[in-house]
FINULO-339011 format. One line per field, with one value per residue (C-alpha): residue in one letter; x, y, z. Coordinates in Angstrom, 2 decimals. Example, Ala and Ser with C-alpha at 12.3 -4.5 7.8 and 13.67 -1.06 7.14 Angstrom:
resn <- c(A,S)
X <- c(12.30,13.67)
Y <- c(-4.50,-1.06)
Z <- c(7.80,7.14)
# end
This chain:
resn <- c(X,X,X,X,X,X,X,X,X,X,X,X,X,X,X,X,X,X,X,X,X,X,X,X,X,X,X,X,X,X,X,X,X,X,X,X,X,X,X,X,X,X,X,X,X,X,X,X,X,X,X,X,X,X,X,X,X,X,X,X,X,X,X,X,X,X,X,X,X,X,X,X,X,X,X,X,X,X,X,X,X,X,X,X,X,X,X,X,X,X,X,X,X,X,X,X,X,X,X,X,X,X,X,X,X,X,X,X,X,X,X,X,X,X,X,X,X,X,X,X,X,X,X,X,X,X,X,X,X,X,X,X,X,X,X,X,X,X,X,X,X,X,X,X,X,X,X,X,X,X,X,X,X,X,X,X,X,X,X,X,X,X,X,X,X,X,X,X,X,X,X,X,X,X,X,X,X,X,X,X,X,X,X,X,X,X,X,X,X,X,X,X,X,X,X,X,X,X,X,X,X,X,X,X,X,X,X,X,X,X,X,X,X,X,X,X,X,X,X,X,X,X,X,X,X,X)
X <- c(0.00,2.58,4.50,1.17,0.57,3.78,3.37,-0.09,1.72,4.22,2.55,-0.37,3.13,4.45,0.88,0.77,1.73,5.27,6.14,9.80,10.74,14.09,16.02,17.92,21.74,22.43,20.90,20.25,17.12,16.31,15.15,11.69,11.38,8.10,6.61,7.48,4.94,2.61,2.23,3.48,0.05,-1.01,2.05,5.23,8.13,11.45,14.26,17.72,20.84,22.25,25.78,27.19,24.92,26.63,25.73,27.67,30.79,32.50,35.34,32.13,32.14,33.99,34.44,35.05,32.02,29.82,30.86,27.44,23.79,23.62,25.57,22.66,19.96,21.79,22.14,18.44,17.05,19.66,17.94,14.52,15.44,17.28,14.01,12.17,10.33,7.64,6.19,6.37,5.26,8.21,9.03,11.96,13.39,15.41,18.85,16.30,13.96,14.72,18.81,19.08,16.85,12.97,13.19,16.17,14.71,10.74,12.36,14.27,11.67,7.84,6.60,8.00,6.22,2.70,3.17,5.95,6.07,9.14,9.82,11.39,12.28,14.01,15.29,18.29,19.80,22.01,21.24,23.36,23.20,24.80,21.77,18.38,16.68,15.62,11.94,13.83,13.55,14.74,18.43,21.74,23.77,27.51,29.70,27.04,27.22,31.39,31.41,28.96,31.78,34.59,32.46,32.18,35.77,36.91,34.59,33.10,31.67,29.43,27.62,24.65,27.08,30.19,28.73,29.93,33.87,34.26,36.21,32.24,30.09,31.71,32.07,28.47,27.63,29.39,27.27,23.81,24.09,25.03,23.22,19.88,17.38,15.07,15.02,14.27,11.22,8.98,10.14,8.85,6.25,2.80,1.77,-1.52,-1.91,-2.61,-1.71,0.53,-0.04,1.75,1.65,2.50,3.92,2.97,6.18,9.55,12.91,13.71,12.99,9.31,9.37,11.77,9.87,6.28,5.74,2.30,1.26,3.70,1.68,-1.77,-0.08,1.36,-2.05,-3.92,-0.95,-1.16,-4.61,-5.78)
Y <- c(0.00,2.42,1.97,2.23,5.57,6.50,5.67,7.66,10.66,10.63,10.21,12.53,15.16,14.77,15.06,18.99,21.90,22.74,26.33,27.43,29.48,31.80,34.00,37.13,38.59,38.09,36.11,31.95,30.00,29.97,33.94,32.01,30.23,31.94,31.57,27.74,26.26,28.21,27.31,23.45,21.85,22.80,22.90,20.70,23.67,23.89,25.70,26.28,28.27,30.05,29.54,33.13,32.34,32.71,29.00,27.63,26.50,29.66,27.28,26.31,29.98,30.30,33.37,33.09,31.01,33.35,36.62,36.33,36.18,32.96,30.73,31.32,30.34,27.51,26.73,27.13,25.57,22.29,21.91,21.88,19.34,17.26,17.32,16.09,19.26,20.31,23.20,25.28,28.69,30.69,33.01,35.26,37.95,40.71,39.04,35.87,38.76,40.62,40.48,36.87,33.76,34.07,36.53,34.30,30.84,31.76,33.57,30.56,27.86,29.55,27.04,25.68,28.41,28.87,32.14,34.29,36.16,38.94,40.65,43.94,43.60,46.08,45.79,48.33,49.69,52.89,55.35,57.52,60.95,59.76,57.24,57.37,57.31,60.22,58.94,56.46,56.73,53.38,53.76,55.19,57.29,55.65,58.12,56.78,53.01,53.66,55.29,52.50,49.39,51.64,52.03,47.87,47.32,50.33,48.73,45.02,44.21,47.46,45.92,43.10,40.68,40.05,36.51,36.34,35.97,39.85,39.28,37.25,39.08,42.13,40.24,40.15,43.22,44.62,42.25,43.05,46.88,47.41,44.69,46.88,44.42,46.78,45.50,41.71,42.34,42.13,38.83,37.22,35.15,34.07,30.57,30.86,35.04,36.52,40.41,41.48,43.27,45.08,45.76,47.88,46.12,48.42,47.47,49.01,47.34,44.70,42.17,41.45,37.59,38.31,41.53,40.74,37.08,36.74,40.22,38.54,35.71,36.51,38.49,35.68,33.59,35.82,36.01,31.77,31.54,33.76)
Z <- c(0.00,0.77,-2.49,-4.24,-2.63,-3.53,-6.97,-7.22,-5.61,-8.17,-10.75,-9.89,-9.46,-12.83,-14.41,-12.77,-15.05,-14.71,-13.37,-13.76,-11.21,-12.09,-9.48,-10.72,-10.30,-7.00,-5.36,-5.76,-6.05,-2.88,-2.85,-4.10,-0.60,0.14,-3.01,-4.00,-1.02,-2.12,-5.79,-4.96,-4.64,-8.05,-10.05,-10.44,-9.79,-11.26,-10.02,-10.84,-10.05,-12.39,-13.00,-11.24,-8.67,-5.05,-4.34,-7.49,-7.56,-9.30,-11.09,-12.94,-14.88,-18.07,-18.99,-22.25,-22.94,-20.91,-22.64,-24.66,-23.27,-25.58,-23.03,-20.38,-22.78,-23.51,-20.18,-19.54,-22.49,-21.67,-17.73,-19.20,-22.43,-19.52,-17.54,-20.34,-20.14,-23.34,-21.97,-18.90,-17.29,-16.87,-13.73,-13.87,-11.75,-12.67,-14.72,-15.74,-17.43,-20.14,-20.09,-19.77,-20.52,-20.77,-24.02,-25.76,-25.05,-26.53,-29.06,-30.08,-28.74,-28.71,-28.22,-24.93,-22.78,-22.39,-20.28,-19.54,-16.60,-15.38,-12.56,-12.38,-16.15,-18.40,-21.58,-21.39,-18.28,-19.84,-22.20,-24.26,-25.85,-29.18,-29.48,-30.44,-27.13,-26.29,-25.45,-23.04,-19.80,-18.21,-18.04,-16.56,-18.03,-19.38,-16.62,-14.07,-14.86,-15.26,-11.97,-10.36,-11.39,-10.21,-7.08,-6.98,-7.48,-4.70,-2.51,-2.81,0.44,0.50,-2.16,-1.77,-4.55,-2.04,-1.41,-5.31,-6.64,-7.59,-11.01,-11.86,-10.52,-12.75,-15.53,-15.58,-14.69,-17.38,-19.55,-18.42,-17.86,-21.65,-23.32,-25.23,-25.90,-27.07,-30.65,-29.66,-27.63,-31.14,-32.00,-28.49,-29.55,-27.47,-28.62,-27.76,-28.86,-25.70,-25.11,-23.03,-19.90,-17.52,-13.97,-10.90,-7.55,-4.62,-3.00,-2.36,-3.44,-6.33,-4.52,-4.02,-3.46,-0.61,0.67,-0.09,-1.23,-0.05,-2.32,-5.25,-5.12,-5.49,-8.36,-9.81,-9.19,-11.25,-14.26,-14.43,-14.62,-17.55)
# end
């Protein structure tokens, strides 16, 4: 009997819809502690640490393959082939947005995720007067983000990322804050043709699964099911 419950537990698991859950720069995959018992009963959860996360071994990061976003699609797209996963709902935060995976991977594969859902996304993160982006407002300017990595490397610890190998978590940096991704938000691709929409967190900080799960949640509730 136990072994037959077992079976029916398992089985009844890998019959739920899959919900990929990815953390952002930073942090590790367990910055979705709050939220994963809440959405476990209905959905069979993925997670994953990225390979700059603090938690990795950082011998594990080559920089020369990781000097493109590419590598980190790869990455994600090999987890969810390994998993024997066909399609997912996909969670990401920050880094797993816009400048790393979700875009990239239903770009490439459409047809693997049935929703995508990011949190405190943006597409670029400078801006430059020799550009045109003068109707942008979601950046820094280039002497600000120059003066911000001179500011990491003066001073690691005073930053959130000393749990990360400085030499990385610049690399990276570096990476994300002058990546524009402006151009590549057309191609994104919704399988089933539903519009995108957009909303406001009433919370302060980047991190809202860490400072109000519970709120994030009923957010992310309400994003799943339409």
């Amino acid at each position: 009997k136990p072994l037959t419950r077992s079976l029916e537990h398992r089985s009844g698991w890998l019959r739920k819809k899959i919900l990929v859950l990815a953390h952002g720069f930073g942090t590790d995959q367990s910055a979705w502690q709050h939220i994963v018992p809440l959405f476990t009963p209905c959905y069979r959860i993925i997670l994953f640490h990225l390979v700059c996360a603090e938690s990795v071994n950082p011998d594990y990061f080559y920089f020369r393959r990781y000097t493109t976003l590419d590598a980190y699609v790869d990455d994600l797209l090999n987890i969810l082939d390994a998993l024997g996963v066909d399609r997912c709902a996909y969670v990401g935060h920050s880094f797993s947005t816009m400048v790393l995976v979700s875009i990239f991977a239903s770009i490439r594969h459409p047809e693997l995720f049935t929703k995508l859902i990011l949190i405190g996304a943006s597409p670029r993160f400078y801006f430059s007067k020799f550009l045109n982006d003068k109707d942008y407002h979601g950046g820094f300017k280039q002497g600000e983000i120059e003066k911000m990595f001179s500011a990491i490397e003066a001073n690691y610890e005073a930053w959130t990322l000393f749990n990360m190998r400085p030499d990385i978590s610049l690399f990276i940096s570096r990476t994300v804050f002058k990546n524009d991704l402006r151009g590549v938000l057309g191609m994104v691709q919704d399988p089933l043709g539903r519009r995108t929409t957009i909303e406001i967190l009433k919370t302060k900080g980047h991190l809202p699964h860490l400072s109000a799960p519970m709120l994030l949640a009923q957010i992310l509730s309400r994003a799943l099911s339409r």
